[in-house]
C-alpha positions in Angstrom: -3.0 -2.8 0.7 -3.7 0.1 3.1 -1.2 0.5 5.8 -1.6 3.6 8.6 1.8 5.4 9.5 1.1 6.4 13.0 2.6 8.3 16.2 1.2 9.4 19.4 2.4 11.9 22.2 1.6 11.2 26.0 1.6 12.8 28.9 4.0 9.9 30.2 5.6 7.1 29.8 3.4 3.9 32.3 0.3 3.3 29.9 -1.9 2.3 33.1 -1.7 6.2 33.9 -0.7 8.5 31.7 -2.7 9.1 28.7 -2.6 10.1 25.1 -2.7 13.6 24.2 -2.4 13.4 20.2 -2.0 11.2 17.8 -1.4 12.1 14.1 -1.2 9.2 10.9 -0.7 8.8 7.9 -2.7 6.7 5.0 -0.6 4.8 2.3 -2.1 2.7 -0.1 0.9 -0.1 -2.0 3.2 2.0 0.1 2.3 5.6 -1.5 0.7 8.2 0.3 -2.4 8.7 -0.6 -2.9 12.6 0.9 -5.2 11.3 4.1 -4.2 12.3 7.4 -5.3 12.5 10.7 -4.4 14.9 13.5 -6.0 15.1 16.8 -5.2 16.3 20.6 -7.1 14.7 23.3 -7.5 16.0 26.9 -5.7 13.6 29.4 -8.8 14.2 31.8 -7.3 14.9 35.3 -3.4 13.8 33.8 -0.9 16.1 34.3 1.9 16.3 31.3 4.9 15.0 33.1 8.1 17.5 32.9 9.6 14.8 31.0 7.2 14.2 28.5 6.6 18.2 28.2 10.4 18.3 27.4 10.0 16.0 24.1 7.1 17.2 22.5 6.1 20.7 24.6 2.4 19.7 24.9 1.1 21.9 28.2 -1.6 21.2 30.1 -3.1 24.7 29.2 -3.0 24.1 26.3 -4.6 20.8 26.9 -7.9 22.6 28.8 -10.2 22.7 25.9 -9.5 19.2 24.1 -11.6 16.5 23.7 -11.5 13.6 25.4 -10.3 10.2 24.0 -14.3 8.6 23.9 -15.1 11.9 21.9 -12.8 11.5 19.2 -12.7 7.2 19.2 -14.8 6.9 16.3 -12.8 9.5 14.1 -9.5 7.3 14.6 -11.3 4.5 13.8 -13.1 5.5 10.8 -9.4 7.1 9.4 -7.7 3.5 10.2 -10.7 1.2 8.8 -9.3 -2.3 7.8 -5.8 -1.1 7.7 -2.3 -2.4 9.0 -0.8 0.2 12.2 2.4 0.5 11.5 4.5 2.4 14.1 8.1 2.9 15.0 8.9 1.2 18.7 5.1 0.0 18.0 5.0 -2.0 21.7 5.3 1.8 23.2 2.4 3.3 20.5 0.0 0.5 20.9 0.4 -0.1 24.6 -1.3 3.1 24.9 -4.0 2.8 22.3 -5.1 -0.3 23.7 -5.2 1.1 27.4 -7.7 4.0 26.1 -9.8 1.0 24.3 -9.9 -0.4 27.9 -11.1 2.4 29.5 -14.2 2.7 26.9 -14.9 -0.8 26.6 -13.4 -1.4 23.1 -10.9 -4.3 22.0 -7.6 -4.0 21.5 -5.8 -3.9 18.1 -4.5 -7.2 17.6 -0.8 -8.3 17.1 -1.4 -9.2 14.4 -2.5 -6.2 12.8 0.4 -4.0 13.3 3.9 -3.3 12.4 6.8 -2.5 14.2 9.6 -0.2 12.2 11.9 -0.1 14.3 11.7 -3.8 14.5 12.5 -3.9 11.2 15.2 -1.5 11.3 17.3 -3.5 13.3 16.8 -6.1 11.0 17.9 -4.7 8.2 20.4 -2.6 9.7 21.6 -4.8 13.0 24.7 -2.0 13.8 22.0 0.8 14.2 21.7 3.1 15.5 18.1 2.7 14.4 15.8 5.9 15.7 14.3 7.6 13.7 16.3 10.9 13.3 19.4 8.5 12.3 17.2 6.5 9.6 16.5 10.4 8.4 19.7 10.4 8.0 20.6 7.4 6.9 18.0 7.7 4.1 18.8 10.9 3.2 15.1 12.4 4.7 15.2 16.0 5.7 14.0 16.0 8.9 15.7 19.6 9.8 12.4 21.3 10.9 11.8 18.1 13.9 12.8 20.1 16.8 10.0 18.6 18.9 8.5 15.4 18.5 5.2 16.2 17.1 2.6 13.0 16.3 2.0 14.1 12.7 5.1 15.3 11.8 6.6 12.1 12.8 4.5 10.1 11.3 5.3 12.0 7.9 9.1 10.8 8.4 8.6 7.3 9.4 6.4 7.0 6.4 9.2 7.8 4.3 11.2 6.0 6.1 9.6 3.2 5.9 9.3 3.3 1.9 12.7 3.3 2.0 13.4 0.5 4.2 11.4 -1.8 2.4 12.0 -0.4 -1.3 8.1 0.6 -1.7 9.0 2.9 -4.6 11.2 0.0 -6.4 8.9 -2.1 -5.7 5.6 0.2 -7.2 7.9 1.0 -10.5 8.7 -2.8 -11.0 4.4 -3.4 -10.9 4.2 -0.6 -13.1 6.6 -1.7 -15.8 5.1 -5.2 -15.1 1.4 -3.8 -16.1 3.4 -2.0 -18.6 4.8 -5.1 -20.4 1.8 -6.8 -19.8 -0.7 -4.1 -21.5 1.5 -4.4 -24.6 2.1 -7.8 -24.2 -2.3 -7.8 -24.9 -1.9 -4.6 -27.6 0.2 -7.0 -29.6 -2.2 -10.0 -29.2 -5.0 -7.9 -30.4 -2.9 -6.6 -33.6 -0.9 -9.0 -34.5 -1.9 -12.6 -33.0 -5.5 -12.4 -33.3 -5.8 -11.5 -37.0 -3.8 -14.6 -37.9 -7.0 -17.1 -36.6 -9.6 -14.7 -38.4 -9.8 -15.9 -42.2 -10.1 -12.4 -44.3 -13.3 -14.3 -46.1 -15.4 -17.9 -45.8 -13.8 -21.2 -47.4 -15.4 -22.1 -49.9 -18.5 -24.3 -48.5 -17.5 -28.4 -48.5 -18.5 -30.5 -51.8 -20.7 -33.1 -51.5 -20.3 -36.4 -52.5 -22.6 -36.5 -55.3 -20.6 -33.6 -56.8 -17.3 -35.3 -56.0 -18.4 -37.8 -58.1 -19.2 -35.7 -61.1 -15.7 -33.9 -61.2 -13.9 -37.0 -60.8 -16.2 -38.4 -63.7 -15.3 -35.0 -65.9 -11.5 -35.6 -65.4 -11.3 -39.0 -66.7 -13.2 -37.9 -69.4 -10.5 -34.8 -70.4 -7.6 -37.3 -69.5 -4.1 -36.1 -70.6 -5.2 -33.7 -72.8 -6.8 -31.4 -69.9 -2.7 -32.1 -68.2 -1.0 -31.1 -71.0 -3.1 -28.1 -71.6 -2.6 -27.0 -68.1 1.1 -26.8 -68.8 0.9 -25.2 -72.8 2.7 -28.8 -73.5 
């Protein structure tokens, strides 16, 4: 299963008119990292970063100038997500935006149905919270000491430990591992010891026929006792 650790900067926060100006994910596959990632800044177009915004993740608009624009890098984001889940922490926020950039181009929007929520499933499992994701660093014991901005890749490289953690993805991988463990030995054993006991080490003797069951029963009766008692040194 291929799931897509995601997180996107904007210039704001009202997806009908601010814009996304970087997005960064990261690709697990059965809840391990694979090594892909992906790590773009767009141009917001006329958008100006809003001082708000700039104060999160310190994104200017200079250095903005020379970025491409959403349409130009599109096919990139979807080529890195493919078939994959989107998972996201406070995902309504994340995809909310996406979606409004699809509009603009023409594209559909990511369905529902395709995407997880994190922090959704943070309060879940931990209802008391608090449940962002600095305190599920914490919580999990993640070393998030170098996040002194938000930054779209960097986050997405915490949530997706994070997330392994809140749904026991390494337990989980090491108890299919020992599983195909057992059950490669499980088939090392068949082959040495359970298959040899149907394989006969050398062909029974071939059936006798009737007219030779007849002849042995006839030279029996002829040796009677004596052939019994010489059997048994009597």
């Amino acid at each position: 299963m291929r799931e897509i650790i995601f997180d996107t900067e904007t210039t704001g926060l009202d997806n009908k008119l601010d814009r996304v100006i970087e997005i960064g994910g990261v690709e697990l596959e059965n809840h391990f990292p694979t090594g892909r990632t992906l790590h773009l800044f767009i141009s917001p177009g006329d958008r100006k970063v809003h001082p708000d915004a700039l104060a999160v993740h310190g994104i200017t608009d200079e250095f903005l100038k020379d970025k491409p624009p959403f349409a130009d890098v599109v096919q990139k984001i979807l080529e890195f997500f493919g078939d994959a889940r989107w998972v996201a922490h406070n995902a309504n926020f994340d995809m909310g935006f996406i979606n409004a950039e699809f509009e603009r181009i023409g594209l559909p929007p990511i369905l529902q149905e395709k995407v997880t929520d994190t922090l959704a499933l943070a309060r879940r499992k931990h209802p008391m919270g608090p449940n962002s994701l600095d305190a599920l660093c914490r919580r999990y014991g993640i070393d998030n000491s170098h996040r002194t901005k938000h930054g779209a890749l960097l986050d997405s490289e915490l949530l997706a430990e994070v997330y392994i953690e809140m749904i026991g993805g390494r337990q989980a991988a090491l108890g299919l591992g020992m599983a195909e463990s057992g059950r490669r030995t499980l088939v090392e054993a068949e082959d040495d010891v359970v298959l040899p006991l149907g394989v006969r080490p050398k062909p029974l003797a071939p059936r006798l026929s009737e007219e030779e069951r007849a002849a042995h029963a006839t030279m029996v009766q002829k040796m009677g006792d004596k052939a019994i008692w010489a059997k048994y040194g009597a």
